[in-house]
PDB file with SEQRES, HELIX, SHEET and CRYST1 records, atoms N, CA, C and O in Angstrom:
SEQRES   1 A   72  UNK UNK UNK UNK UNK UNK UNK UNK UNK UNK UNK UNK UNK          
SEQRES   2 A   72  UNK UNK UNK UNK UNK UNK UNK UNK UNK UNK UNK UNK UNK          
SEQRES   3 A   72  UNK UNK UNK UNK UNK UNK UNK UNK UNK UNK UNK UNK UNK          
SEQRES   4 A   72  UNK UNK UNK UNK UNK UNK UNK UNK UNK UNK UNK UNK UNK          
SEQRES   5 A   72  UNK UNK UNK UNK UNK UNK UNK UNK UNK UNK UNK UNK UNK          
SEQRES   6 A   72  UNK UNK UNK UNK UNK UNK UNK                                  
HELIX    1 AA1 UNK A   21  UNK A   33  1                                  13    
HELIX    2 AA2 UNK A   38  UNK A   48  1                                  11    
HELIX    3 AA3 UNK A   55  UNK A   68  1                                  14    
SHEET    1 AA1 2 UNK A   3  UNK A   4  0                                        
SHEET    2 AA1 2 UNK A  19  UNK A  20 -1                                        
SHEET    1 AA2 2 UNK A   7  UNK A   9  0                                        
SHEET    2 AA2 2 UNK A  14  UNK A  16 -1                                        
CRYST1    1.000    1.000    1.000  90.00  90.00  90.00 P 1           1          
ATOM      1  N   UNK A   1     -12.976  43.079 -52.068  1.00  0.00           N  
ATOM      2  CA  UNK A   1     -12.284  41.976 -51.432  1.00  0.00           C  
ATOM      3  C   UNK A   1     -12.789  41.876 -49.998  1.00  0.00           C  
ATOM      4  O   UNK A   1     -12.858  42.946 -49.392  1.00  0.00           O  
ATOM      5  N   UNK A   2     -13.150  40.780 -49.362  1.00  0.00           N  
ATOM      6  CA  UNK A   2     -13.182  40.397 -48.264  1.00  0.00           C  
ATOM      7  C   UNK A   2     -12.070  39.934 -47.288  1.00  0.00           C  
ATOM      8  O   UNK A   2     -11.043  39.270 -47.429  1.00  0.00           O  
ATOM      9  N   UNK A   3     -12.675  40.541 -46.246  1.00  0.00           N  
ATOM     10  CA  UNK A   3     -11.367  41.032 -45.331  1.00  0.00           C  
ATOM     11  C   UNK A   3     -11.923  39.744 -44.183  1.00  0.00           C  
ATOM     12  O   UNK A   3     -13.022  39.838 -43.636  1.00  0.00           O  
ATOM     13  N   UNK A   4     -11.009  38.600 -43.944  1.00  0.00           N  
ATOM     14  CA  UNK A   4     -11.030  37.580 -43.140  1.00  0.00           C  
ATOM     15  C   UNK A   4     -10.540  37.965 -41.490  1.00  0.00           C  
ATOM     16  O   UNK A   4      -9.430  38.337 -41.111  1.00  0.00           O  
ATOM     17  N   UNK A   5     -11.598  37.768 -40.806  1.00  0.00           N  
ATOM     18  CA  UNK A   5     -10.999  38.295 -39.264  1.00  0.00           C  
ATOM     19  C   UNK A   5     -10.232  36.928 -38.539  1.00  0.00           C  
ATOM     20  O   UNK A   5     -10.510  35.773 -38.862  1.00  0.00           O  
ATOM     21  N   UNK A   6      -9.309  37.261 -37.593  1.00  0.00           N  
ATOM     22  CA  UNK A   6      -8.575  35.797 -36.634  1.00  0.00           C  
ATOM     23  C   UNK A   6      -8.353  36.537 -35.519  1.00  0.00           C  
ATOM     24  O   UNK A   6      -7.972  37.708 -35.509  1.00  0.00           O  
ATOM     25  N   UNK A   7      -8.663  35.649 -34.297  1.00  0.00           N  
ATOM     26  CA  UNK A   7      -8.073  35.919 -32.927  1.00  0.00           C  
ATOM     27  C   UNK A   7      -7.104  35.184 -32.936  1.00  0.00           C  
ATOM     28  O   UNK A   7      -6.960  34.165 -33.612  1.00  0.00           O  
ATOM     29  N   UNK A   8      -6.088  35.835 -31.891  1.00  0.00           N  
ATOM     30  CA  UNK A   8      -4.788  35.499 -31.482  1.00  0.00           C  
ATOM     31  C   UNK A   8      -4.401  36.264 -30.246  1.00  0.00           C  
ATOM     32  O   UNK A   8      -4.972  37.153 -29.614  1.00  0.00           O  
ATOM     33  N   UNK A   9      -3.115  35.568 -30.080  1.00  0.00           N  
ATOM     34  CA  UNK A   9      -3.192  36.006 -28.529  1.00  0.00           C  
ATOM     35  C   UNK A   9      -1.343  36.484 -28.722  1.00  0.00           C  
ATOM     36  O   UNK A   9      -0.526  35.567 -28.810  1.00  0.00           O  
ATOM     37  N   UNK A  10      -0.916  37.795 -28.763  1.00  0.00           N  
ATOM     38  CA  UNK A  10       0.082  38.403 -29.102  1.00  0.00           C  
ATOM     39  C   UNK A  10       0.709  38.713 -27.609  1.00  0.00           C  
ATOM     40  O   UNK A  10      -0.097  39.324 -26.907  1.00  0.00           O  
ATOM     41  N   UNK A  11       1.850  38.454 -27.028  1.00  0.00           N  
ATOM     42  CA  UNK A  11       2.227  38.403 -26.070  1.00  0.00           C  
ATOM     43  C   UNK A  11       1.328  38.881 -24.901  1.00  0.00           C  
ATOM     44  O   UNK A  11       1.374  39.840 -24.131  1.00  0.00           O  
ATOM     45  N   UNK A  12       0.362  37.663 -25.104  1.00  0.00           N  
ATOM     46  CA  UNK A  12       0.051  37.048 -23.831  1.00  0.00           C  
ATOM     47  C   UNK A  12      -1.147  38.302 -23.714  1.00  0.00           C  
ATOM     48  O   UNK A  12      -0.783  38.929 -22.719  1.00  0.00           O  
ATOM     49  N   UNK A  13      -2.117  38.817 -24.131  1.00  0.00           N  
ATOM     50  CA  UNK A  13      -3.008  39.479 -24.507  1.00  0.00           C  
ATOM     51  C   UNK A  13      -3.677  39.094 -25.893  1.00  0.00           C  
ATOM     52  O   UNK A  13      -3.010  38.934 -26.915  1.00  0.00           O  
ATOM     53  N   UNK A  14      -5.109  38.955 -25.835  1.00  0.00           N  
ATOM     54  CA  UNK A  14      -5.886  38.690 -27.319  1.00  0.00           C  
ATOM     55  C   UNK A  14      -6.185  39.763 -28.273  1.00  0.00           C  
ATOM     56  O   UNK A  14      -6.307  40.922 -27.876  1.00  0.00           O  
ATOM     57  N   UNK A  15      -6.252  39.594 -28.927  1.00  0.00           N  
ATOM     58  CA  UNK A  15      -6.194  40.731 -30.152  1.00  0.00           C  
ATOM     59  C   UNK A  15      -6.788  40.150 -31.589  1.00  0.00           C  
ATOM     60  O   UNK A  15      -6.377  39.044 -31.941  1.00  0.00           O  
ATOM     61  N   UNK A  16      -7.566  40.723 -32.279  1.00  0.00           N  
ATOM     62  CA  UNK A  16      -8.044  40.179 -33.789  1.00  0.00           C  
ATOM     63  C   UNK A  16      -7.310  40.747 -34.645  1.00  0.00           C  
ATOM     64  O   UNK A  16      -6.792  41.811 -34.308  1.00  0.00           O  
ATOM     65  N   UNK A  17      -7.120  40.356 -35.630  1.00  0.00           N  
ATOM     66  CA  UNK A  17      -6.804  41.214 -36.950  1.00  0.00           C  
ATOM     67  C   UNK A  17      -7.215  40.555 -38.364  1.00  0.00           C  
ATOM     68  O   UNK A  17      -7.036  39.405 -38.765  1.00  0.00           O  
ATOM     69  N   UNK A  18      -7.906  41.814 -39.070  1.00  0.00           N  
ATOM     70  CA  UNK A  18      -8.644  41.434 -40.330  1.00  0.00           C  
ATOM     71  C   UNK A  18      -7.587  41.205 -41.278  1.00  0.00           C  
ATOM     72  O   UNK A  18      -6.656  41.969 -41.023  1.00  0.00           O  
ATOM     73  N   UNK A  19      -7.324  40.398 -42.359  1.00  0.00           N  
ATOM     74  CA  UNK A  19      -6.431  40.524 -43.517  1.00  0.00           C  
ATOM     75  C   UNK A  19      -7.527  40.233 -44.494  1.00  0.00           C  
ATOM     76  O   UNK A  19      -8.652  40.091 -44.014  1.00  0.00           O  
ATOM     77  N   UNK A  20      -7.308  40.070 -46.398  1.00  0.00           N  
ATOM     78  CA  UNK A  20      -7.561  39.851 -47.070  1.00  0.00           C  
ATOM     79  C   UNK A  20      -6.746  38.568 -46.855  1.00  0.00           C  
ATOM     80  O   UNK A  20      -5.681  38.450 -46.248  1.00  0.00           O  
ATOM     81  N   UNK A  21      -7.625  37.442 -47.611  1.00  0.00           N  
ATOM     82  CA  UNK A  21      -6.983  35.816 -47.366  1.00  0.00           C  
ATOM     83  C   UNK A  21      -5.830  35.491 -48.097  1.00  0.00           C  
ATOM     84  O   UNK A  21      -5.220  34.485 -47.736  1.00  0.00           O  
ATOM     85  N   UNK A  22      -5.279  36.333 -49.340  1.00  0.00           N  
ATOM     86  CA  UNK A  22      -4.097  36.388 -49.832  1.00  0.00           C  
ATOM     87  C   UNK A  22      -2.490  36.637 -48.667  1.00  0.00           C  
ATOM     88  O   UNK A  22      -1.400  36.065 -48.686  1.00  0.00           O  
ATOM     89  N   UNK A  23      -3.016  37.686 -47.816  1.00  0.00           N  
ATOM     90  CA  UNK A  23      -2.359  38.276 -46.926  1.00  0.00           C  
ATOM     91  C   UNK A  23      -2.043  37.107 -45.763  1.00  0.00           C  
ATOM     92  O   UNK A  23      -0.920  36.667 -45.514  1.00  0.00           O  
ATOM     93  N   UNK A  24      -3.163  36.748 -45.176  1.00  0.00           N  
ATOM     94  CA  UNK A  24      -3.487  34.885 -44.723  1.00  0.00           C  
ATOM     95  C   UNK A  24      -2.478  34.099 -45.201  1.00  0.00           C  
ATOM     96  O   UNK A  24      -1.524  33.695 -44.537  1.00  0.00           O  
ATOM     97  N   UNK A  25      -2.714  33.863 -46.472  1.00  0.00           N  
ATOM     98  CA  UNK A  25      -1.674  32.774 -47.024  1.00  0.00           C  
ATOM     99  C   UNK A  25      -0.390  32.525 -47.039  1.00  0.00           C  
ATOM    100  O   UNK A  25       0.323  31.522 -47.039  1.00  0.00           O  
ATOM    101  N   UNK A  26      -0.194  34.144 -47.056  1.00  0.00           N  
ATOM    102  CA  UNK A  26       1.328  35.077 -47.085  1.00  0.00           C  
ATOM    103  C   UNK A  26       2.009  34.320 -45.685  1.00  0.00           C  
ATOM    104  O   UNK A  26       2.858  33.448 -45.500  1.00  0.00           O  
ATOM    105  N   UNK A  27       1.249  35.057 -44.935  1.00  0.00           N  
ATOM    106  CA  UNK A  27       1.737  35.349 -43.276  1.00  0.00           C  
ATOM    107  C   UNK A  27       2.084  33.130 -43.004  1.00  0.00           C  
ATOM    108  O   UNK A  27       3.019  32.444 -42.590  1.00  0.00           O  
ATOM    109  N   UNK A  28       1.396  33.001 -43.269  1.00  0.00           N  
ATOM    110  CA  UNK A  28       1.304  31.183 -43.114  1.00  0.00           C  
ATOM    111  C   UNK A  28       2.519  30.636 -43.664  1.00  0.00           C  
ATOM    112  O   UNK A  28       3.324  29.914 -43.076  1.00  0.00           O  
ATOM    113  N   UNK A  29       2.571  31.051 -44.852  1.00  0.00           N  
ATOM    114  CA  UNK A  29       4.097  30.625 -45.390  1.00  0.00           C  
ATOM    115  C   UNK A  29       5.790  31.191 -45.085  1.00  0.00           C  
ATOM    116  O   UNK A  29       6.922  30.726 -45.214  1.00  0.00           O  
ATOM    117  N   UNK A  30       5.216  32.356 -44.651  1.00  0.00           N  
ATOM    118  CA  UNK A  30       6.330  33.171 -44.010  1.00  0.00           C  
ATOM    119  C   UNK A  30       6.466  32.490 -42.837  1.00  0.00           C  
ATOM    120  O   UNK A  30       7.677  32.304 -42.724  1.00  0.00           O  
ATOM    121  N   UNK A  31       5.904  32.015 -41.902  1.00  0.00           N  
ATOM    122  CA  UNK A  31       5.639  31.440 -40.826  1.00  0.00           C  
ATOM    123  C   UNK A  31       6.405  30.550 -40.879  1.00  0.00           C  
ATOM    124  O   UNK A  31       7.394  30.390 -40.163  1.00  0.00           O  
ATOM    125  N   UNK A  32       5.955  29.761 -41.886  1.00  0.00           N  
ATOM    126  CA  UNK A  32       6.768  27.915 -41.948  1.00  0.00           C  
ATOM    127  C   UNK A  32       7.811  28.370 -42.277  1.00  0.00           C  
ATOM    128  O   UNK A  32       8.594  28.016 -41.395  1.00  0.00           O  
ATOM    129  N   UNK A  33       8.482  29.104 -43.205  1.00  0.00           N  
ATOM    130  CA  UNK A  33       9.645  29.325 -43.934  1.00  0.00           C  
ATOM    131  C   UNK A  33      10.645  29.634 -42.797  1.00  0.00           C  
ATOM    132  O   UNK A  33      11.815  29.252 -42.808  1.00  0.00           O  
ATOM    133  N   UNK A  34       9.902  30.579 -41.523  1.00  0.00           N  
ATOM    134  CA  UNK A  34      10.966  30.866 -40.391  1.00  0.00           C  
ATOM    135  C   UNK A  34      10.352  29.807 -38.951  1.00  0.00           C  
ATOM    136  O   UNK A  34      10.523  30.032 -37.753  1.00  0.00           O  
ATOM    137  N   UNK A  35       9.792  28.922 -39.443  1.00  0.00           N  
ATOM    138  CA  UNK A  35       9.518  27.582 -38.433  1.00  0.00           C  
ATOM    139  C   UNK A  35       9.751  28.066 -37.126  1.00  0.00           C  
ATOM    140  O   UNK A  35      10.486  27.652 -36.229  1.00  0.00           O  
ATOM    141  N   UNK A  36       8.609  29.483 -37.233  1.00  0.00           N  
ATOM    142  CA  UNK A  36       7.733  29.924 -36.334  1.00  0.00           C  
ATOM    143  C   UNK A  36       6.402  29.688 -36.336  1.00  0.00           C  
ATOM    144  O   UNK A  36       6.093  29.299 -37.462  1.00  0.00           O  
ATOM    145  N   UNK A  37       5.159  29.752 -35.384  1.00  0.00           N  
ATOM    146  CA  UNK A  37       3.719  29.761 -35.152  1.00  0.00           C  
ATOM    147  C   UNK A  37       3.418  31.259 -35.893  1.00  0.00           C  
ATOM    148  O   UNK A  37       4.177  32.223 -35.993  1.00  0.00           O  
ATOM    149  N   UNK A  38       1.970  31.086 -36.392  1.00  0.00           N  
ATOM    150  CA  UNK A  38       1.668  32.412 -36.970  1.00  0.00           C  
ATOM    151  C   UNK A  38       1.455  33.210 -35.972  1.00  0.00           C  
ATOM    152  O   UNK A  38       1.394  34.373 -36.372  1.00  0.00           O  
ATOM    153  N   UNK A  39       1.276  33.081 -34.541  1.00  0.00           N  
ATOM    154  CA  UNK A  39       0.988  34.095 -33.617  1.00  0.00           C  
ATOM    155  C   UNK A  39       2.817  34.613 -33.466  1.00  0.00           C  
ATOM    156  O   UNK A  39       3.458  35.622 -33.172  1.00  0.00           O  
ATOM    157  N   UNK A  40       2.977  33.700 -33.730  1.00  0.00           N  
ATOM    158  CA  UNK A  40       4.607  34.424 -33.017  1.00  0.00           C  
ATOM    159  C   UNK A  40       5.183  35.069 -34.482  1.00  0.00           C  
ATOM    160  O   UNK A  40       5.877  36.071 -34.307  1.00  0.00           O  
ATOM    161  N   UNK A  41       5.050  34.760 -35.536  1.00  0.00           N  
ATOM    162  CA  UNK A  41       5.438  35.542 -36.673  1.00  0.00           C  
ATOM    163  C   UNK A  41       4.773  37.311 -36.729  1.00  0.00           C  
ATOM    164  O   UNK A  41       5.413  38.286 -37.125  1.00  0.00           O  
ATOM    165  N   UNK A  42       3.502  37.316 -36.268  1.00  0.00           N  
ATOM    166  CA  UNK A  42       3.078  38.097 -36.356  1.00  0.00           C  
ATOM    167  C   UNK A  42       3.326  39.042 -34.803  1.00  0.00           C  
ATOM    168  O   UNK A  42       2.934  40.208 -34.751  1.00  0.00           O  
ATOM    169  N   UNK A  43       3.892  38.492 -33.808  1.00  0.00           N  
ATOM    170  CA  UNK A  43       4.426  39.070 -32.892  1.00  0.00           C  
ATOM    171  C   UNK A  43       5.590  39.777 -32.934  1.00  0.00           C  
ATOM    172  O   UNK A  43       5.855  40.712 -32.178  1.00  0.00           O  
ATOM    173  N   UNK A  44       6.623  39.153 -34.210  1.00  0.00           N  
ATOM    174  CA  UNK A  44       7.505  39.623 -34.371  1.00  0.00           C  
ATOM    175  C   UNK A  44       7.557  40.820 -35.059  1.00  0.00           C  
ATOM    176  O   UNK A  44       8.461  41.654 -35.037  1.00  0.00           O  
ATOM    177  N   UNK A  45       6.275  40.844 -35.812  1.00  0.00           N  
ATOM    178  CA  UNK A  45       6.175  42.103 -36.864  1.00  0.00           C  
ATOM    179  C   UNK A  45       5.928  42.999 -35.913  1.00  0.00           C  
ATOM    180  O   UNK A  45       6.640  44.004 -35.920  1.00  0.00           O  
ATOM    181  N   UNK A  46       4.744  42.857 -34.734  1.00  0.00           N  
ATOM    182  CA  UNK A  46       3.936  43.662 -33.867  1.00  0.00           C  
ATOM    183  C   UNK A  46       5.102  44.640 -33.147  1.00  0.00           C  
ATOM    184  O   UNK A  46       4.992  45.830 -32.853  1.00  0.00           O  
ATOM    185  N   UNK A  47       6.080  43.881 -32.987  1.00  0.00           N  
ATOM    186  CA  UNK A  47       7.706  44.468 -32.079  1.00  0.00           C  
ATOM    187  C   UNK A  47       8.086  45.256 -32.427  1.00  0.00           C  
ATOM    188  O   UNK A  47       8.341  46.219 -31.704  1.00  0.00           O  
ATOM    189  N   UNK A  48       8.389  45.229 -34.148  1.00  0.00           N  
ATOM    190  CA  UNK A  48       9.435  45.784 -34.979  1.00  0.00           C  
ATOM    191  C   UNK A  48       8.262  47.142 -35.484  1.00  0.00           C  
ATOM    192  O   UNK A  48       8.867  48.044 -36.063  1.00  0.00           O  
ATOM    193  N   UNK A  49       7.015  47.343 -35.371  1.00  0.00           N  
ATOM    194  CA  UNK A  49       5.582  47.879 -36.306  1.00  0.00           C  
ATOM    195  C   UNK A  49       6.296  49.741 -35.399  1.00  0.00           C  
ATOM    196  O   UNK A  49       6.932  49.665 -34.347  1.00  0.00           O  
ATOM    197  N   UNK A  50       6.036  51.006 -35.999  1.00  0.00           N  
ATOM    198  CA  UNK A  50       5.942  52.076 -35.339  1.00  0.00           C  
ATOM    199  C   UNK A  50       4.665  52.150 -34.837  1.00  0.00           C  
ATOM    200  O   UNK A  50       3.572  51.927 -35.358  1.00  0.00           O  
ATOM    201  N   UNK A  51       5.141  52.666 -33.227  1.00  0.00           N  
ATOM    202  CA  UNK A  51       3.883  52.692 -32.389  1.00  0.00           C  
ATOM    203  C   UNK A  51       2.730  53.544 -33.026  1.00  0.00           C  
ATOM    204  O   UNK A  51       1.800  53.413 -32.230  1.00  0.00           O  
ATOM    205  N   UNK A  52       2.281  54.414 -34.139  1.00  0.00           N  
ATOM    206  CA  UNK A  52       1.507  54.926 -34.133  1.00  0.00           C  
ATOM    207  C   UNK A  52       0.925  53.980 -35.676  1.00  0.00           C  
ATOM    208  O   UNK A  52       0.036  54.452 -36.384  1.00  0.00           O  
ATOM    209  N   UNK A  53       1.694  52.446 -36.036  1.00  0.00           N  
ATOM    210  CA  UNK A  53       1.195  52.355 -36.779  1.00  0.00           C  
ATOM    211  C   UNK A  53      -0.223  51.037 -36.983  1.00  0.00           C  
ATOM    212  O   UNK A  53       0.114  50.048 -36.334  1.00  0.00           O  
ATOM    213  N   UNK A  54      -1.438  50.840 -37.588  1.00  0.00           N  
ATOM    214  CA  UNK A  54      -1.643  50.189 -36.850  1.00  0.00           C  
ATOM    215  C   UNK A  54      -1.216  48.509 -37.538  1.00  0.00           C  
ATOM    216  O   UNK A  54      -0.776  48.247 -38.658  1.00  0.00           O  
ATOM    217  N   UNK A  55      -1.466  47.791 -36.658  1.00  0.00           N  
ATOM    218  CA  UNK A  55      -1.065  46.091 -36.925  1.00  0.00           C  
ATOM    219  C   UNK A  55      -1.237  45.546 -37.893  1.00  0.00           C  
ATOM    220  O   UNK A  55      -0.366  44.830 -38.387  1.00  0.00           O  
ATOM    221  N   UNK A  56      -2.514  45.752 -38.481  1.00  0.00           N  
ATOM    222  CA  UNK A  56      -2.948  45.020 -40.215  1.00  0.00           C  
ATOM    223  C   UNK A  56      -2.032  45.658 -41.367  1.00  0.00           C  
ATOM    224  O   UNK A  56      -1.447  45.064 -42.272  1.00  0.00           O  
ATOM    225  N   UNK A  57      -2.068  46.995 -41.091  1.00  0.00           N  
ATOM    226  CA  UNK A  57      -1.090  47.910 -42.069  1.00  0.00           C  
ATOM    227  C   UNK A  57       0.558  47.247 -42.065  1.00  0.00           C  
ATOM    228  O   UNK A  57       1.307  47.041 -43.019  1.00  0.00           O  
ATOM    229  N   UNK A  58       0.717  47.073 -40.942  1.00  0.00           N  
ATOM    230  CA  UNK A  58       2.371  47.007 -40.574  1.00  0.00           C  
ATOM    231  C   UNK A  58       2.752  44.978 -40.870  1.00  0.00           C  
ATOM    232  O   UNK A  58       3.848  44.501 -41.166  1.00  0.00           O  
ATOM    233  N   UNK A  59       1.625  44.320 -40.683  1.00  0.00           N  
ATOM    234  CA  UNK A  59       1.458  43.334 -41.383  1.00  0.00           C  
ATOM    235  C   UNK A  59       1.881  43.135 -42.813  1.00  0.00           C  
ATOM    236  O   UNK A  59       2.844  42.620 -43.382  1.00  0.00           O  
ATOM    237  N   UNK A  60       0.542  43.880 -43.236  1.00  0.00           N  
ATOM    238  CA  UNK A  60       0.133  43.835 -44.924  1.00  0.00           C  
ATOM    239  C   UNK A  60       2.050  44.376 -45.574  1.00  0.00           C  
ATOM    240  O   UNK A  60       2.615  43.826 -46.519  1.00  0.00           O  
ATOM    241  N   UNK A  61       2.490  45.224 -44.953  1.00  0.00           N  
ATOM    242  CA  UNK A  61       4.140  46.060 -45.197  1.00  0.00           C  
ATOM    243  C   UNK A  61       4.875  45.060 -45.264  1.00  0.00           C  
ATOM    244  O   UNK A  61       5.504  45.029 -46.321  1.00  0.00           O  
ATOM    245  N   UNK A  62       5.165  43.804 -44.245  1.00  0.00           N  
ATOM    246  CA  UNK A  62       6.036  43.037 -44.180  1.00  0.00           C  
ATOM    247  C   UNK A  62       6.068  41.905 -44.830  1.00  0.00           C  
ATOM    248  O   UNK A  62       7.121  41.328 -45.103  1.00  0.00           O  
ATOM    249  N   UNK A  63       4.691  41.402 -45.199  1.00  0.00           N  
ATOM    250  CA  UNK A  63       4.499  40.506 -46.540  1.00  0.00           C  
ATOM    251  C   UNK A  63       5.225  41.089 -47.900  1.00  0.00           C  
ATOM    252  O   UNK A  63       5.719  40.449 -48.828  1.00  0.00           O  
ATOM    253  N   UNK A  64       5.130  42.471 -47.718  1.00  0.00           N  
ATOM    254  CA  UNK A  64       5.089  43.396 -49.229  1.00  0.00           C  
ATOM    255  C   UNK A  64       6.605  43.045 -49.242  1.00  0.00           C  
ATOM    256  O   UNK A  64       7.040  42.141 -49.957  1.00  0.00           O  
ATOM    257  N   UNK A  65       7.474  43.870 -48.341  1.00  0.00           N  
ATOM    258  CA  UNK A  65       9.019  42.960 -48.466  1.00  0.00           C  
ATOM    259  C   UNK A  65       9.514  41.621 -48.076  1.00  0.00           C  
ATOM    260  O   UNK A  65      10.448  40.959 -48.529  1.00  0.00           O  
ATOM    261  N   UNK A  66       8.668  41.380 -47.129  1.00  0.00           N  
ATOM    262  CA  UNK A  66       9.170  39.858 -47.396  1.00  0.00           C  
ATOM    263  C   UNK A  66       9.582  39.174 -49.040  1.00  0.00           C  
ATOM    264  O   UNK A  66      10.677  38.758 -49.419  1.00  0.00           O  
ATOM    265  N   UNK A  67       8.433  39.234 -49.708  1.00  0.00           N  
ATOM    266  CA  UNK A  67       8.331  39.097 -51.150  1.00  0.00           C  
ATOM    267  C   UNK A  67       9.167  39.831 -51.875  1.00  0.00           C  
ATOM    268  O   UNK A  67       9.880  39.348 -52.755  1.00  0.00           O  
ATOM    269  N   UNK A  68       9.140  41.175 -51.529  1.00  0.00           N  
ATOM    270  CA  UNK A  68      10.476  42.208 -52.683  1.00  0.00           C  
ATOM    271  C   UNK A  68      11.406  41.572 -51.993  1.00  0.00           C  
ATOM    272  O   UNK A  68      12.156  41.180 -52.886  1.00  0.00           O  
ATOM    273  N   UNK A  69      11.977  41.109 -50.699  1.00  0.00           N  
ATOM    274  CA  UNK A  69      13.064  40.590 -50.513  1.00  0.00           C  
ATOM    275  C   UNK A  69      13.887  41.760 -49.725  1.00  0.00           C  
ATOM    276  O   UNK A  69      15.109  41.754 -49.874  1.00  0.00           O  
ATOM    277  N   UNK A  70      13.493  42.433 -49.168  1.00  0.00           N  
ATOM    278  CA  UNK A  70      13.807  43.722 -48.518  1.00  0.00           C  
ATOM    279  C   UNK A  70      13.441  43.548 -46.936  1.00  0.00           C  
ATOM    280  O   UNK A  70      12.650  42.799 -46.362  1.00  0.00           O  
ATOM    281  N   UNK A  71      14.471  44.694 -46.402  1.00  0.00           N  
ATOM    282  CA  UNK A  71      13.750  44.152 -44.948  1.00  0.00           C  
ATOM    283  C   UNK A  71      13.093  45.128 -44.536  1.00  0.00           C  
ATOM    284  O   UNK A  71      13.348  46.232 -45.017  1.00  0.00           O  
ATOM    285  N   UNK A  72      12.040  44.991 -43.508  1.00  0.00           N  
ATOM    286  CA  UNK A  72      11.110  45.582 -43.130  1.00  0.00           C  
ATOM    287  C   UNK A  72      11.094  45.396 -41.493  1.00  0.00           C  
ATOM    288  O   UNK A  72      10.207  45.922 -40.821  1.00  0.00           O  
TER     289      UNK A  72                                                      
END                                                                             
C-alpha cells in the first residue's frame, strides 16, 4: 500500500503526515461529520495523542474507533 504524504499546519507550526488514502478518506469524513477543517480535526487528535506516541499511529487509532464507535 502506498502511503500518501500532506502538509499542514497544526497549531500554528507545519508538519507532514503520511496516511494510506483509505485513512485520507476516513479523516475527511470525520472532519465534515464534526464540521471541522481537516487540519483542525487532526489537531484535535494531535492534543488528545500520548506524548511518546507518534501522529500517523495516533491518527490511524482514532479512525479505528471512530468507526467501532468507541472513544479514543
Amino acid at each position: 500500500m502506498r502511503l500518501h504524504k500532506r502538509s499542514l499546519t497544526l497549531h500554528g507550526h507545519r508538519t507532514s503526515l503520511a496516511l494510506e488514502p483509505e485513512f485520507w478518506d476516513a479523516l475527511e469524513e470525520i472532519a465534515r461529520d464534526r464540521a471541522l477543517s481537516l487540519a483542525a480535526t487532526i489537531a484535535q487528535i494531535d492534543d488528545n495523542r500520548a506524548s511518546d506516541a507518534a501522529l500517523a499511529s495516533a491518527v490511524r487509532l482514532a479512525v479505528l474507533a471512530h468507526y467501532r464507535g468507541t472513544r479514543h
